[in-house]
N, C-alpha and C positions, 0 to 999 in steps of 0.2 A: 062933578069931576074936579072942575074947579079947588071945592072948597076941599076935598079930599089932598089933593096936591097942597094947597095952602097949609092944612094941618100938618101934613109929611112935613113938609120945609123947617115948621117952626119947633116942631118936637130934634130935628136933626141942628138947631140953632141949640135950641136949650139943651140935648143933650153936648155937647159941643164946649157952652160955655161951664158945664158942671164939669166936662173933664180939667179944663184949663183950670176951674179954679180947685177940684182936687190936686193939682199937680201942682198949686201953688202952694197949696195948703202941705203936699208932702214936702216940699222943698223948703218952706217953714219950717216942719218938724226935724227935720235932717241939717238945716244948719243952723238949729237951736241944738240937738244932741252933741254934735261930732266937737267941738271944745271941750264938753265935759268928758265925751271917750277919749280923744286925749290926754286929756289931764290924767284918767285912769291909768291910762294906756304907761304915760309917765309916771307915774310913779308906782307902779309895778315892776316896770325896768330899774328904776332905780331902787326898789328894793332891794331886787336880787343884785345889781352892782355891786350895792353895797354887803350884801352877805358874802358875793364872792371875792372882796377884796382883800389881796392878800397879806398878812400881818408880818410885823418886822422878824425875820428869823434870829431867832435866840442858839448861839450856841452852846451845847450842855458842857458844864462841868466836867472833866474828867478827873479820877482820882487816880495817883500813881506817886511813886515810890522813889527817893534818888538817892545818890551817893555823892558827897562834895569832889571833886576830881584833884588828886594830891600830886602830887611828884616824889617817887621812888628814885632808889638807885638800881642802876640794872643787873649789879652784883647782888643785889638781896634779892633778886628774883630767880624761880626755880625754873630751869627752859623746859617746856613740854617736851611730852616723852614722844619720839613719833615708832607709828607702829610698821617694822618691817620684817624681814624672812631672811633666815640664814640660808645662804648657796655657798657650793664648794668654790674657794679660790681658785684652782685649776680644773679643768672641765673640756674630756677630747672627746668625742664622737668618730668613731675607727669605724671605716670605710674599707671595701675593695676597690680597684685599680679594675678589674676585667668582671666581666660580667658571669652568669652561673648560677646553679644550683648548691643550696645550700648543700652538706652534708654532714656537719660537724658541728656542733656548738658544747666545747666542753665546758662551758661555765655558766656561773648562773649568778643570779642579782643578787648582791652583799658583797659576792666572793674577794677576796683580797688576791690581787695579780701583780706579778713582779711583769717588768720590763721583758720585751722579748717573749713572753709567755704565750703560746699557741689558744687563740678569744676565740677562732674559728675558720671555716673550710669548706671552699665550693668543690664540686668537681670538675679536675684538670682533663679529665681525658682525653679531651679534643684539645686543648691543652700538648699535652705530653706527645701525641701522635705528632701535632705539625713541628715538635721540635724534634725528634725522630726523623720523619722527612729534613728537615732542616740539616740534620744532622750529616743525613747520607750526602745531601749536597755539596755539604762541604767536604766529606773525602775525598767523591769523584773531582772536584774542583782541584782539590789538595794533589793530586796525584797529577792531571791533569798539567799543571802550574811545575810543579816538579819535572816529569816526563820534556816539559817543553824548555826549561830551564837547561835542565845537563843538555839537550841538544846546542842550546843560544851558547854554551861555556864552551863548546868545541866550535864556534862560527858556522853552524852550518844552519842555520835559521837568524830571519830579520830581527832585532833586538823592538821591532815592538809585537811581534808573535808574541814571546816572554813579557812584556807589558799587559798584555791583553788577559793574557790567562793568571796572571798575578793579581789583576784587578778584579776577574772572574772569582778568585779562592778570597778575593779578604769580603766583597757581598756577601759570598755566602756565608763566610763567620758573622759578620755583623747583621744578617738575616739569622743565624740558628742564636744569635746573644740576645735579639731581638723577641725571639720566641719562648726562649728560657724564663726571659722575666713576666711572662705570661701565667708560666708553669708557676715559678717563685711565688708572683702573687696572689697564684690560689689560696692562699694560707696567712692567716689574718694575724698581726702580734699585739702585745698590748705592747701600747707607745709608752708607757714609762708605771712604776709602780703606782698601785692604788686600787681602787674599791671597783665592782660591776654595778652603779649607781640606777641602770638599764639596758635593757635588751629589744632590739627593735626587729631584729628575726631570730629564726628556727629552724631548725632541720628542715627541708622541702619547700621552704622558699626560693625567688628567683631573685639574686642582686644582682645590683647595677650598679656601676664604676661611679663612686660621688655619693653612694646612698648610706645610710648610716647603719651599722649592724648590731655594735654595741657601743656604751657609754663609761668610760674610765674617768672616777674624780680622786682626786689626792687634798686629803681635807685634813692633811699635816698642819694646814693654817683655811680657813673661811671667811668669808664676808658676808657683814648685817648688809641689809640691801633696803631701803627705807625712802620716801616719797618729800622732798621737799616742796612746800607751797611756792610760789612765784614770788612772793612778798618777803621772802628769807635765804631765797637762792646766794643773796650777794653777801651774808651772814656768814659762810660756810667755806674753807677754803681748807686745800688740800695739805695735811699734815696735825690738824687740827683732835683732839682727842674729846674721846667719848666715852660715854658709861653703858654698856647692853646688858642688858637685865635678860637671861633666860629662864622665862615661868616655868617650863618642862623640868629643868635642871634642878629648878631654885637656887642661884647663882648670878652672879653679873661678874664680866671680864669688862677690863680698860682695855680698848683698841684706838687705832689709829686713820682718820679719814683719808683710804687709799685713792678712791677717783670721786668726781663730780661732774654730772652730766652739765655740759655746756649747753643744749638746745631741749625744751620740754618734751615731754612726753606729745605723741599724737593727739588732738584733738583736744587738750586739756592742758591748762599754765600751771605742769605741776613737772619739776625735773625729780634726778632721784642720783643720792649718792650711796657711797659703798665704806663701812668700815671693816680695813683688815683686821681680825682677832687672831692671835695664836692658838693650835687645837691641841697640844702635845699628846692629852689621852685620848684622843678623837671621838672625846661625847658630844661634842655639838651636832648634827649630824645636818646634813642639807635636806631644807623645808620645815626646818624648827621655826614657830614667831619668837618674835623677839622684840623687846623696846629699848630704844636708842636715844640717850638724853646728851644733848652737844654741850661738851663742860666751856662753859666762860671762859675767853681768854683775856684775864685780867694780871696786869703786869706791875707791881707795887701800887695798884691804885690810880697807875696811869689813866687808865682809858674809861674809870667808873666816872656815870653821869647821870645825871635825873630825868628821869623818864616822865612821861604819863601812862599807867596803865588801866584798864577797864575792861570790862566783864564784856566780853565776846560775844553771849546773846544779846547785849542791848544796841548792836550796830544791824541797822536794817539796809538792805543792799536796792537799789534804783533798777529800771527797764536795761539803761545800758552800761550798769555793773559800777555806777559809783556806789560809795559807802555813805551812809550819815547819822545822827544819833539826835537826840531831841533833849536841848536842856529846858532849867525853869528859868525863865526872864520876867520880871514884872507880874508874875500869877499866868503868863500862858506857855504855850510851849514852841518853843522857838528851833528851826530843825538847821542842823550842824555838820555840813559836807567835812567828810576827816581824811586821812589820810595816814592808813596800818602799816607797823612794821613787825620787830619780831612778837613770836606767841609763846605767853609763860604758860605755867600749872595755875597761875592768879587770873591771868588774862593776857590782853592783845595790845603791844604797844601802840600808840598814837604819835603819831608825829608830824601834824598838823592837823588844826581846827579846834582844839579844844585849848582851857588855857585853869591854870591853877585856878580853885575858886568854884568852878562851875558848877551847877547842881545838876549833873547828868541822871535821867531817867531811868531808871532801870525795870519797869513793872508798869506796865497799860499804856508805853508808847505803840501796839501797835493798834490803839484807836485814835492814836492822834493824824492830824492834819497841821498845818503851818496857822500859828498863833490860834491854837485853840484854848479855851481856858481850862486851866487845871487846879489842882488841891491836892497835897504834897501830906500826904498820911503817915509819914513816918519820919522819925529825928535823923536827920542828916548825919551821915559818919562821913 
């Protein structure tokens, strides 16, 4: 038993010391490997570092197109045509006064109406009835005011009896005058000569006092009616003459800048002015187009000056509505906050930011960016 024990002991010795010394022997092999993984380890990272490093950005070439930038006089330039609508210079919309049923409408849209002339007609019945009663009132009152009068002129009644009934008789006239122009007003006139331009009721409609029934224009004379930009509003000034070109007609009349709107239009920096024309054969007719060229006011040469002018597509406009254009500097392109005034048939004056000389862009600025390189393909005019 003894020796059986003895043998256990030393086999649990010796296995014992073979694990220790496989474990030294793994720990050997493991910290003779792990520098060399390492090293792998490094320079696999640093390969890919270096593949994904990123390379100096080259910016491309762009090819594009320009114009030297000159200085004009503003007299040799032709002012843009703007496009507007002929409306009648005088323009009533006739209305009833008492309310009703339609029942007359003797005219009709074209028709030519003199002043006074019968446009249309509700029915007075109810009308005519309360002035009727109205009427009787005032007899009995009239009578009444009299009867009590010749009594007051022989003193045998108070003198304000006779006040009373006197004041009694004239309500009731100015109540039956009051009812008459009830009646009167059933019956609609044209307020002065001219055309039935439109019709807004008919027979068996219901008007209302204020509502419009029909439309009378007098286009003896008319107004172009045309949309000025914000940028040329202060250009324009009342008295000023122009050129209107009727396509319909084939014709252009010289008129006269009758009004100018002071405040723009709603929602938009665009106002709008009015040239009066004379009609005498009344071909123009209201709702014709028409084009509107504002003639120069140049006075012996006084007020001619040199401009800058350029071509209107080559201004690109900012987020919050500045203007700017791109010239050539040194082979890139360089970007140019300006500042527009009026607009030719040529182009859009400039009136700051650009300057004689400059080689403004006119073709593939809108691939540019600030100081991009460029290449200018065509000879400069």
């Amino acid at each position: 038993m003894r020796l059986d024990a003895t043998l256990t002991l030393r086999l649990k010795i010796d296995n014992s010391n073979m694990m220790r010394k496989s474990e030294f022997g793994m720990k050997n092999i493991y910290l003779w490997y792990l520098p060399k993984s390492l090293s792998i380890v490094f320079l696999v990272l640093l390969t890919i570092s270096c593949g994904n490093e990123e390379k100096p950005k080259v910016n491309k070439t762009i090819k594009v197109e320009v114009i030297n930038v000159g200085l004009n006089t503003n007299n040799s330039q032709s002012k843009v045509a703007y496009n507007g609508t002929i409306e009648a210079d005088v323009a009533i919309k006739s209305s009833f006064q008492v309310s009703g049923n339609v029942v007359h409408v003797p005219v009709s849209i074209g028709d030519f109406v003199k002043k006074n002339q019968l446009v249309a007609q509700i029915d007075a019945t109810i009308y005519s009835s309360q002035y009727e009663q109205q009427l009787a009132q005032v007899r009995l009152a009239k009578e009444n005011y009299e009867r009590i009068n010749n009594v007051f002129q022989k003193g045998s009644i108070a003198e304000i009896r006779m006040l009373e009934a006197r004041s009694q008789y004239e309500q009731a006239q100015a109540a039956a005058k009051m009812t008459y122009e009830n009646v009167r007003h059933a019956k609609l006139y044209a307020p002065m000569d001219g055309y039935v331009s439109d019709k807004m009721m008919d027979v068996g409609d219901l008007a209302q006092p204020g509502q419009p029934v029909v439309e009378i224009v007098n286009i003896n004379a008319v107004k172009a009616v045309f949309p000025i930009p914000d940028g040329e509003i202060n250009s324009i000034t009342k008295g000023d003459s122009a050129n209107v070109s009727l396509p319909t007609l084939d014709k252009s009349v010289i008129g006269i800048v009758d009004e100018v709107s002071i405040q723009s239009n709603q929602g938009s920096p665009v106002y709008t002015a009015y040239v009066k024309l004379n009609n005498p054969d009344k071909q123009i007719k209201p709702g014709m187009t028409c084009n509107v060229r504002l003639q120069d006011k140049v006075d012996q040469n006084k007020n001619v000056k040199e401009v800058i002018v350029i071509p209107s597509e080559s201004i690109a406009v900012t987020e919050d509505g500045k203007q700017y254009v791109y010239i050539v500097d040194n082979g890139i392109a360089e970007r140019k906050y300006i500042e527009t005034g009026e607009l030719y048939d040529s182009g859009i004056v400039v009136k700051k930011g650009l300057a004689k000389g400059d080689h403004l862009i006119i073709s593939g600025y809108h691939k540019l960016t600030q100081s991009t390189p460029v290449e200018i393909v065509n000879d400069a005019k």
